[in-house]
NULODREN-539415 format. One record per residue (C-alpha): residue in three letters; z, y, x. Coordinates in steps of 0.25 Angstrom, whole numbers, plus 2048, in hexadecimal, padded with zeros to 3 digits. Last residue first. Layout:
N
ALAZYX...
This chain:
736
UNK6EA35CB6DUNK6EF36BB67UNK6E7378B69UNK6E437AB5AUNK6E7388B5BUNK6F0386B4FUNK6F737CB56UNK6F9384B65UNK70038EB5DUNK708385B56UNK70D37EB62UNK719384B65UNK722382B72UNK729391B73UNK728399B81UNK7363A2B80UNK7303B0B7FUNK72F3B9B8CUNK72E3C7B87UNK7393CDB8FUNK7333DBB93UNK7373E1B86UNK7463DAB87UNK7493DDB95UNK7453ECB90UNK74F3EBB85UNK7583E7B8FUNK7573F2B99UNK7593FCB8EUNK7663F8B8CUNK7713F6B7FUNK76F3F9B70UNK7603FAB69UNK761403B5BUNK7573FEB52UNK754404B44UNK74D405B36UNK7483F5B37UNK74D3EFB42UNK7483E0B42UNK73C3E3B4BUNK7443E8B58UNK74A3DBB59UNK7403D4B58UNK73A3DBB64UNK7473DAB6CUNK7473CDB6CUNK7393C9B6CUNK7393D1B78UNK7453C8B80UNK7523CAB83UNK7583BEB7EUNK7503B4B87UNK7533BEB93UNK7633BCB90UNK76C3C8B8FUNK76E3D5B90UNK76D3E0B85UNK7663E7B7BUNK76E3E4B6DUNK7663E9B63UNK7693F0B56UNK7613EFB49UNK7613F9B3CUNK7593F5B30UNK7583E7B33UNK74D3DFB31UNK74D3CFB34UNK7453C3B36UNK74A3C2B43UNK7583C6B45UNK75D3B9B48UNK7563BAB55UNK75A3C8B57UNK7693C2B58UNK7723C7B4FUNK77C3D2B4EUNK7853D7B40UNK77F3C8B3CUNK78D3BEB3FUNK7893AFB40UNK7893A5B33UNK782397B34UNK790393B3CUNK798397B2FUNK79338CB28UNK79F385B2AUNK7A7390B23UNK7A138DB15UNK795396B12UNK79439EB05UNK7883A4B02UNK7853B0AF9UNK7763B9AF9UNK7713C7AF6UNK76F3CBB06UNK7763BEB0CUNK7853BFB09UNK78E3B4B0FUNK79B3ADB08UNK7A23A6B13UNK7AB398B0FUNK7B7392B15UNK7BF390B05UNK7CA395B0BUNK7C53A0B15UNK7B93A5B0BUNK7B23B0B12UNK7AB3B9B0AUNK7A03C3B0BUNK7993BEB18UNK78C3C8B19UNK77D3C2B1AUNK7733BFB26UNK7693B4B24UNK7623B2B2FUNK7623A2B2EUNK76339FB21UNK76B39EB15UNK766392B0CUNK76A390AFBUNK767396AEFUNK76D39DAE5UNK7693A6ADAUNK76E3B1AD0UNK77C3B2AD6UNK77C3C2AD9UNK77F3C0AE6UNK7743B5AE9UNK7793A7AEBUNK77939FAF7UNK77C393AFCUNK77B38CB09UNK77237FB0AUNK765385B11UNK76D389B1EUNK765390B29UNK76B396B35UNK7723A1B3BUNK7763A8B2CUNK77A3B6B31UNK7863BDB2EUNK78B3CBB2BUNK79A3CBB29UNK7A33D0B1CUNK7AB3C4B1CUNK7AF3C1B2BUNK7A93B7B35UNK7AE3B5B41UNK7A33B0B4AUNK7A43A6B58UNK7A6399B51UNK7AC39DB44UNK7B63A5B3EUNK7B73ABB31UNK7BD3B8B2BUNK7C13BEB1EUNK7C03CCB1BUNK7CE3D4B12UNK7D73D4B1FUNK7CA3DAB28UNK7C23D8B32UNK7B83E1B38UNK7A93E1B31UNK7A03EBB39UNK7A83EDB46UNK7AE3DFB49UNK7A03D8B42UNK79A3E0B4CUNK7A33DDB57UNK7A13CEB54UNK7933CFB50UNK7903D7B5DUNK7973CCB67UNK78E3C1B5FUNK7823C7B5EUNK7803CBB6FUNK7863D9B73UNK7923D3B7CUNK78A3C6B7FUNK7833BAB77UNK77C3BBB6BUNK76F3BFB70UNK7623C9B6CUNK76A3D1B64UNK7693D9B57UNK7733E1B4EUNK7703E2B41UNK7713EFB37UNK7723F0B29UNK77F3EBB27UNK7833F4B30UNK780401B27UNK774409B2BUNK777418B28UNK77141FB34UNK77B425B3BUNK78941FB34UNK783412B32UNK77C411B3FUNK787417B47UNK79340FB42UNK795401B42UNK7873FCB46UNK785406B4FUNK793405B54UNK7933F7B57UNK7873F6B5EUNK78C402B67UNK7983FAB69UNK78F3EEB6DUNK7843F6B76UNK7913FCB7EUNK7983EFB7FUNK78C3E7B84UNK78A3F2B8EUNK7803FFB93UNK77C402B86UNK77040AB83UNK76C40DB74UNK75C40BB6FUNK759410B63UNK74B40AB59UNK749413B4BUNK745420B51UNK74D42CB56UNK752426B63UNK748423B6CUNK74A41DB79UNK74940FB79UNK73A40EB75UNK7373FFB76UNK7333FAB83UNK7253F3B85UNK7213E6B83UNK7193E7B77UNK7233E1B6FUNK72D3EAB74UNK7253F7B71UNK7203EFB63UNK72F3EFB60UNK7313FEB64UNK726403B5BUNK72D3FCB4FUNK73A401B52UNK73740FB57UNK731411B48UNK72541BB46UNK71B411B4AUNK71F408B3EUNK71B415B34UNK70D416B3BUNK70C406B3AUNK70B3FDB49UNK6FE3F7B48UNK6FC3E9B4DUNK6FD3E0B41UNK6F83D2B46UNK6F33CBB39UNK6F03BBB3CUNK6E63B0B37UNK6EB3A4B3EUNK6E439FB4CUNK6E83A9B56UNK6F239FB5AUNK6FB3AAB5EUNK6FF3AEB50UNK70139FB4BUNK70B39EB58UNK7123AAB57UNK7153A7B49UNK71A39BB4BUNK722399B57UNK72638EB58UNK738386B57UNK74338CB50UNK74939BB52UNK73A3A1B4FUNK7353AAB59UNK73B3B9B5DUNK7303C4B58UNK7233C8B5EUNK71C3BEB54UNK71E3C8B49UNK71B3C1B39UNK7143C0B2EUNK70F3B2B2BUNK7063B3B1DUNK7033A4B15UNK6F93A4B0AUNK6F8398B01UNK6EC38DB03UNK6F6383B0AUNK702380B03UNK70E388B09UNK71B37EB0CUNK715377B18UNK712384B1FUNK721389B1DUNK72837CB22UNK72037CB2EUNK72238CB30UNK732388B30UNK72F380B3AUNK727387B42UNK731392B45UNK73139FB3CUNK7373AAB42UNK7293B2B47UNK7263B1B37UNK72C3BCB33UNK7253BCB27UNK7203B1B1EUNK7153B2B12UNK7123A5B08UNK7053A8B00UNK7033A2AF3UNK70F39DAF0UNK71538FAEAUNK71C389AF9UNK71937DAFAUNK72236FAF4UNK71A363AF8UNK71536AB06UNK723370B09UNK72B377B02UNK739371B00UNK73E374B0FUNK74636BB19UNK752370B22UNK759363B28UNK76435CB26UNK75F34EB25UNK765349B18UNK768356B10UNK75B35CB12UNK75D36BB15UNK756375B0EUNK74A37FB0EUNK744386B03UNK736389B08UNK737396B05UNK747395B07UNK743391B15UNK73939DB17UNK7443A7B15UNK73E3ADB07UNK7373BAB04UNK7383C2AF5UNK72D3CDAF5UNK7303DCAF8UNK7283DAB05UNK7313E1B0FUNK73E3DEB08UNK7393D0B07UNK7353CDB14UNK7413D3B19UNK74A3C9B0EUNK7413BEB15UNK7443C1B24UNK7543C3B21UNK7533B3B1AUNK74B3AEB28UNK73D3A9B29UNK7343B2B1EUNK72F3ADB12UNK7263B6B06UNK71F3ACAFBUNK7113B2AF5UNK70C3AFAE7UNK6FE3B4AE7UNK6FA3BEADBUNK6EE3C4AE6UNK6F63D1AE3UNK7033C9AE8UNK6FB3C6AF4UNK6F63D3AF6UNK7053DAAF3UNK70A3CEAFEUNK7003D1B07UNK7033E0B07UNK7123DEB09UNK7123D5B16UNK7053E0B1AUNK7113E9B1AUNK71B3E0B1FUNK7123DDB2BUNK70F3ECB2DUNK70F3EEB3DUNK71B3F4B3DUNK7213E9B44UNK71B3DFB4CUNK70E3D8B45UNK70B3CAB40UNK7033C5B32UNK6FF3B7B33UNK6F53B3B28UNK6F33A5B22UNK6EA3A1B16UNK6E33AFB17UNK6DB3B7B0EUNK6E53C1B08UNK6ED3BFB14UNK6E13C5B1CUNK6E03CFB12UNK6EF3D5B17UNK6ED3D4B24UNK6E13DAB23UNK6E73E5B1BUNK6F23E8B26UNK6E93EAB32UNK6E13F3B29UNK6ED3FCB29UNK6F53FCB1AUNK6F9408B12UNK706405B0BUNK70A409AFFUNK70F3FBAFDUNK7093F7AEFUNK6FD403AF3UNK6F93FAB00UNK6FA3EDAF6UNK6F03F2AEDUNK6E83F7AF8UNK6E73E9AFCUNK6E53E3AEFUNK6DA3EDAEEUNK6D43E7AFCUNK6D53D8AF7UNK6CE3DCAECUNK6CC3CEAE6UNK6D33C4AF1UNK6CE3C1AFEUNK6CA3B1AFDUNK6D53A9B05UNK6D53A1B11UNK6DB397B17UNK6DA392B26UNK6E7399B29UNK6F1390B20UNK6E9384B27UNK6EC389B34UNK6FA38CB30UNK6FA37EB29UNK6F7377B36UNK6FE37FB40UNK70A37EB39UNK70936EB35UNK70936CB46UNK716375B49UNK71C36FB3EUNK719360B41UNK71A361B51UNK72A369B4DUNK72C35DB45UNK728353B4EUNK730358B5BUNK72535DB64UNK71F35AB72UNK71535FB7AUNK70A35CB82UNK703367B88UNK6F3368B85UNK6F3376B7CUNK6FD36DB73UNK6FF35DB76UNK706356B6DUNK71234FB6CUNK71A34CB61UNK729346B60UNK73133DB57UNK725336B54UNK72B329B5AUNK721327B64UNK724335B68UNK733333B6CUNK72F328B72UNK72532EB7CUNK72F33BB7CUNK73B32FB82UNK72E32BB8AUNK72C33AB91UNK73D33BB90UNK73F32EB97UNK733333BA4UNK73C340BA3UNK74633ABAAUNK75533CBA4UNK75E347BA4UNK75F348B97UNK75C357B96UNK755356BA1UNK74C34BB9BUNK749353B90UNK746360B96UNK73B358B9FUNK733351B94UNK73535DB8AUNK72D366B94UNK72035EB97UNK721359B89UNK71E367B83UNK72936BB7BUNK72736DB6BUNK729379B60UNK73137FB69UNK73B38BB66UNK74638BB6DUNK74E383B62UNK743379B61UNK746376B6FUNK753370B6CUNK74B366B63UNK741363B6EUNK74C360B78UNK754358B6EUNK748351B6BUNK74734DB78UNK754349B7DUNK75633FB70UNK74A338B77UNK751337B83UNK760333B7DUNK757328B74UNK74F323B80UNK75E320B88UNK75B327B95UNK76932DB97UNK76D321B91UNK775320B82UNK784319B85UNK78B31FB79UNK78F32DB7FUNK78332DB85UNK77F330B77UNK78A338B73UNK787342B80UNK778342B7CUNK77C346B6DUNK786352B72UNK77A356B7CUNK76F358B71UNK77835FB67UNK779358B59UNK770360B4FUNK770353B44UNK766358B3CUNK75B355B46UNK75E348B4DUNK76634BB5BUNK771342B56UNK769336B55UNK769335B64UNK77632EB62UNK76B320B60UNK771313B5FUNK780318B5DUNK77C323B56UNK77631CB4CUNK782312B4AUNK78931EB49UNK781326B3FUNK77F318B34UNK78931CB2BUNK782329B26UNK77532FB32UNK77233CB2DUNK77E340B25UNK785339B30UNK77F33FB3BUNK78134FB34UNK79034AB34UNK791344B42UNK78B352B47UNK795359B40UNK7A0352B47UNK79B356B54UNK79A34BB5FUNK7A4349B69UNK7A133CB6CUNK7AF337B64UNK7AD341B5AUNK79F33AB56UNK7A632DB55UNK7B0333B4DUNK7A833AB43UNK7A032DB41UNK7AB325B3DUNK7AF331B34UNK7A1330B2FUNK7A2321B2DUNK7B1321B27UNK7AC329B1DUNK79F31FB19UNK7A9315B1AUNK7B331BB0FUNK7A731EB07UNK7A2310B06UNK7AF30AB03UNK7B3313AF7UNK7A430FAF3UNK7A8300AF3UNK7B5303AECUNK7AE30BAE0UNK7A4300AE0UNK7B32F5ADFUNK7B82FEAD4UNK7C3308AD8UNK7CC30CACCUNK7D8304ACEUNK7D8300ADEUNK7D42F1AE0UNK7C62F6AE3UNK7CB2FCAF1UNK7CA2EDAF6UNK7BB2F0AF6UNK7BC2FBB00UNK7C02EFB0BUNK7BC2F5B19UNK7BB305B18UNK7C5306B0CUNK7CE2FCB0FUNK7CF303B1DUNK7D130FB17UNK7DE30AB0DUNK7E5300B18UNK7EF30CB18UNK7F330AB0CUNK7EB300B02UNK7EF302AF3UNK7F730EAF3UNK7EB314AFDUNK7E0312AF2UNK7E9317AE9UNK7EB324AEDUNK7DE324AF0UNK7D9323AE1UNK7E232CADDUNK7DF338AEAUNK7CF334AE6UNK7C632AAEBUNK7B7329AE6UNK7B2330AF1UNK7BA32DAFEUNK7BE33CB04UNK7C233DAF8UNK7D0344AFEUNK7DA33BAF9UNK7D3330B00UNK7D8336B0DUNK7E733CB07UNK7EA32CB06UNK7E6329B11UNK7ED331B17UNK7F932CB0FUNK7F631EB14UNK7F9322B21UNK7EB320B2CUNK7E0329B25UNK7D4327B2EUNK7D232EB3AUNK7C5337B3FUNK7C333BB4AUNK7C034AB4FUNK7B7353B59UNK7B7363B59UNK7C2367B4EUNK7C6375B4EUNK7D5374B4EUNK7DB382B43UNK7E438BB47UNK7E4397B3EUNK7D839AB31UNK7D73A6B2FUNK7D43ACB3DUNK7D239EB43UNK7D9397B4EUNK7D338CB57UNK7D937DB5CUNK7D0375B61UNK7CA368B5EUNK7CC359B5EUNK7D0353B51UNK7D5345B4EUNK7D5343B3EUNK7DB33DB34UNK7D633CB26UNK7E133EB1AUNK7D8349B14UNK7C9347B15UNK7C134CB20UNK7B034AB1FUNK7AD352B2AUNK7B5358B35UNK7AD362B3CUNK7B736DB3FUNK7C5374B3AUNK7D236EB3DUNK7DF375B35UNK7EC36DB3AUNK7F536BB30UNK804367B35UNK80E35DB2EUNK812359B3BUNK807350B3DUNK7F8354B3FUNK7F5356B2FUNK7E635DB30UNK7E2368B28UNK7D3368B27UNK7C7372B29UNK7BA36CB28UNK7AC36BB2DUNK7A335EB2BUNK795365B2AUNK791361B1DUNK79C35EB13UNK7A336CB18UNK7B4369B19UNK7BF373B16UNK7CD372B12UNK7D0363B16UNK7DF35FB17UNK7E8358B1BUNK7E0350B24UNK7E7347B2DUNK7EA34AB3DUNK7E634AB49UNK7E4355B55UNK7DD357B62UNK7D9362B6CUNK7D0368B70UNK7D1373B7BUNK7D136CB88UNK7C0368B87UNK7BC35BB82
């Protein structure tokens, strides 16, 4: 325990903010002296009159003052009969009220709790309890006193509280006994307990370095952690030797932990293109029903419709567009096709033939259903189409099952999809998963169209999709190759084939739509950041700041996301007497601020601002404007394009400042003006993809801020981090 913490006791006095699911609260704690401390932490379930013993440290906030942040605690029960008292008071046991405490504690004093947990029947000689009401008054005492049994137990192994209440939701009265037999538990998905925490607990309780549980536990936490880098699987002849480092065990007990692992159906191996690999089952399942229902999608066909060619025409004149015979193959081919995957770099026409497929459909009096991966991708997809697009989650209106935890989708194969053709751009983003759950919720025999650009950065979670279904050479594709006459005339677009080609982009014109500025430090690209996003582009060219988004390959450093959102939000949104602020972690947050939603939540509330509908699920992307913070009531009121929702202030951790994102989070994305950060930094960060991405979500203008030499590095760095998938290799049918 670091020198820093220290310790405090004391009773509740009071609780001025607790969240039911996650455990935080603020409380005023009574430490003697007629002195209220504020503590501030995960402390769940707290009840007026409860003692505590809090280990923490002592932090000052803007609003708020001193305040002890709470890391570990224990819980004590009411000792005085007055605490007690105040205890019941607080219903924190349903069925009793301040009355019926107050006599309660008259009756039995100090002895009131222990009556409570060992004798509850004796509570039936009070006036107005009946012996069932006793019974339950019993039961519900108990079942508190086994989650603050279990609060303690975790503090005493220095595990988190939160973790103790996601396991008891999991788990009920039976966690500890559990955990006794098996700590490993913890690693099971829903709990997120960190890999190294758990093994410290489990040693902590006499588990052997080489107990079967602690190596099996060691495996599928390496294939779990490798999901976040993007593999589907790992072969065995690299999982094997990771594993046993990790536990520093012999790799002979990893090879017959795996043996047992795999008896039990908790892992799959299989041998792709003659290497034997291995997969956790649900990622084997997705990657597996993929490859089957794309290559059952693409073996359907359909008869041309009547005058097909005058429903081409039909659609040119719609658009007033002329299309290249390139495009009107694309566009038959989806006529006719059961699957079609449509890929090109910019200004090649995707969202032309995107348009002229949904006229021909439409013509065709075919109900088509528009989705993209990310909330920012769909409202693009409908801008550019002038149809109603969906995030591929609410399409498949996704949700959290309260038991286990985790994301589950309404449509599925009892509940499809009702269209006739199901189209999805921007497909590079979506991972295997999310295209499990989409090709199980589309009945075969309807259309499905794939747009997307391979070129750009992969998915966040685990495949490669696209890439995959497009390098099989198996499934009916469009490549659009030519570059427009009205595309050619943009720096942009011309640049971004330059760097996808491998060559430098143009860096030395400066009357088109693509700038390049020199800076010879992190200080001189960040004040020049700062002014052109303050200053020069809305005075010069008439594009206001909230209209312009700053990209970076890294967070870190003086010109990385989190230095430039502070010095933005600094210049673009200072503080002020009549704004309210908001501390956390590493982000102050102050009404008026543009924010991004980091991850998905299916649960948080919104209404549109007119209030004709509501709905719920922000997602990951999502960037709106903070128009109220509530201090008293510890709530944020966010503006997502035309919708409302209010978050309470643990939430706050889904929310970082957007005035500078990373390009990763900017996938999916248009912007009408787009600066880049050019600067040093690590080799996997400073890649092609990178830059190229970056390129392509500028729409009207790029300007490039920093050095020449790293935007070369970046042109020459096409290495991309090698991805274990298995789709590819599916759909060729090269699996034994």
């Amino acid at each position: 325990m670091t020198e820093d913490l220290e310790m405090i006791q004391g009773a509740i006095s009071a609780v001025v903010y607790q969240n039911y699911d996650n455990g935080y609260a603020v409380l005023r704690l009574s430490v003697g002296g007629g002195q209220n401390v504020t503590v501030v932490g995960t402390i769940p379930m707290p009840a007026v009159g409860e003692r505590l013993l809090v280990t923490g440290r002592w932090s000052s906030h803007a609003s708020y003052g001193r305040q002890f942040e709470a890391e570990f605690l224990e819980r004590l029960m009411p000792q005085t009969a007055m605490e007690i008292m105040s205890y019941l008071s607080s219903r924190v046991i349903k069925g009793i009220g301040p009355k019926m405490a107050a006599r309660i504690v008259e009756q039995f004093g100090v002895d009131t709790l222990t009556v409570m947990e060992r004798e509850p029947e004796r509570l039936a000689q009070i006036p107005g309890i009946s012996r069932e009401k006793a019974r339950a008054i019993g039961e519900e005492f108990r079942l508190q006193v086994g989650m603050r049994q279990l609060l303690e137990f975790f503090a005493s192994h220095q595990l988190p509280a939160d973790l103790a209440v996601r396991a008891y939701k999991l788990y009920g009265d039976s966690t500890m006994e559990l955990l006794y037999d098996d700590p490993y538990l913890l690693m099971d998905e829903g709990l997120e307990a960190p890999f190294g925490a758990v093994d410290r607990f489990a040693i902590e309780l006499g588990v052997a370095g080489d107990d079967p549980r602690r190596i099996e536990a060691g495996i599928l936490f390496e294939l779990h952690y490798n999901l976040s880098g993007g593999h589907s699987f790992l072969p065995e002849e690299k999982l094997i030797p990771a594993t046993a480092q990790l536990l520093n065990v012999e790799p002979e007990a990893v090879g017959q932990g795996a043996e047992r692992l795999l008896e039990a159906d908790r892992l799959v191996r299989q041998k792709l293109a003659g290497i034997s690999v291995i997969y956790l089952p649900r990622l084997f399942e997705a990657e597996q029903t993929c490859a089957q229902r794309l290559l059952a999608f693409a073996a359907q066909t359909f008869p041309a419709p009547h005058g097909l060619e005058k429903k081409i025409r039909a659609a040119e004149q719609e658009s007033g567009v002329e299309y290249s015979e390139e495009q009107k193959q694309a566009i038959r081919e989806a006529a006719g096709m059961g699957l079609l995957l449509i890929t090109g770099g910019p200004g090649t026409g995707k969202t032309t033939i995107l348009r002229g497929i949904l006229s021909l459909l439409g013509q065709m009096q075919l109900r088509c259903l528009l989705a993209a991966p990310t909330g920012r991708a769909a409202k693009r997809l409908t801008e550019v189409t002038g149809e109603d697009a969906s995030t591929i989650h609410r399409l498949l209106e996704a949700g959290i099952d309260p038991n286990t935890g985790n994301m589950v989708f309404a449509r599925d194969e009892d509940n499809p999809l009702k269209a006739d053709a199901v189209i999805v751009d921007e497909m590079s983003m979506v991972d295997v998963e999310l295209l499990y759950a989409l090709l199980r919720a589309i009945p075969q025999g309807k259309r499905l169209i794939l747009v997307g650009d391979p070129d750009q950065l992969p998915p966040v979670g685990p495949g490669f999709p696209f890439s995959d279904m497009l390098r099989s050479g198996v499934l009916p594709a469009v490549r659009l190759t030519e570059i427009f006459r009205q595309a050619q005339k943009s720096l942009i677009v011309m640049n971004a084939h330059r760097v996808n080609r491998g060559e430098l982009p143009d860096l030395k014109t400066v009357n088109s739509d693509f700038f390049f500025l020199r800076r010879g430090s992190e200080e001189g690209v960040a004040q020049l950041i700062r002014d052109l996003c303050t200053t020069r582009l809305p005075q010069n060219m008439g594009i206001p700041p909230e209209q312009i988004q700053v990209l970076c390959p890294t967070r870190k450093g003086g010109v990385g996301t989190v230095n430039l959102n502070k010095l933005l939000q600094a210049a673009l949104n200072p503080p002020a007497p009549e704004k309210k602020e908001r501390s956390f972690g590493e982000f102050l947050f102050r009404e008026g601020d543009r924010v991004m939603q980091i991850r998905n939540n299916y649960d948080i509330v919104w209404k549109t601002l007119d209030g004709s509908a509501m709905g719920t699920g922000i997602f990951n992307g999502d960037v709106g404007t903070i128009r109220e913070i509530d201090t008293g009531a510890e709530t944020m009121t966010l503006v997502f394009d035309d919708r409302e929702a209010v978050y309470d202030f643990t939430q706050l951790n889904e929310l970082e400042p957007a005035y500078a994102m990373t390009v990763h989070k900017s996938q999916g994305s248009e912007y009408r003006a787009v600066i880049l950060t050019a600067w040093n930094g690590s080799p996997y960060l400073l890649s092609r993809s990178i830059l190229y991405t970056a390129i392509t979500r500028a729409r009207e203008l790029l300007i490039v801020v920093g050095r020449e030499e790293t935007v070369a590095a970046m042109v020459n760095n096409a290495t991309k981090n090698r991805r274990y998938t298995g789709l590819k290799l599916r759909l060729q049918g090269k699996v034994e």
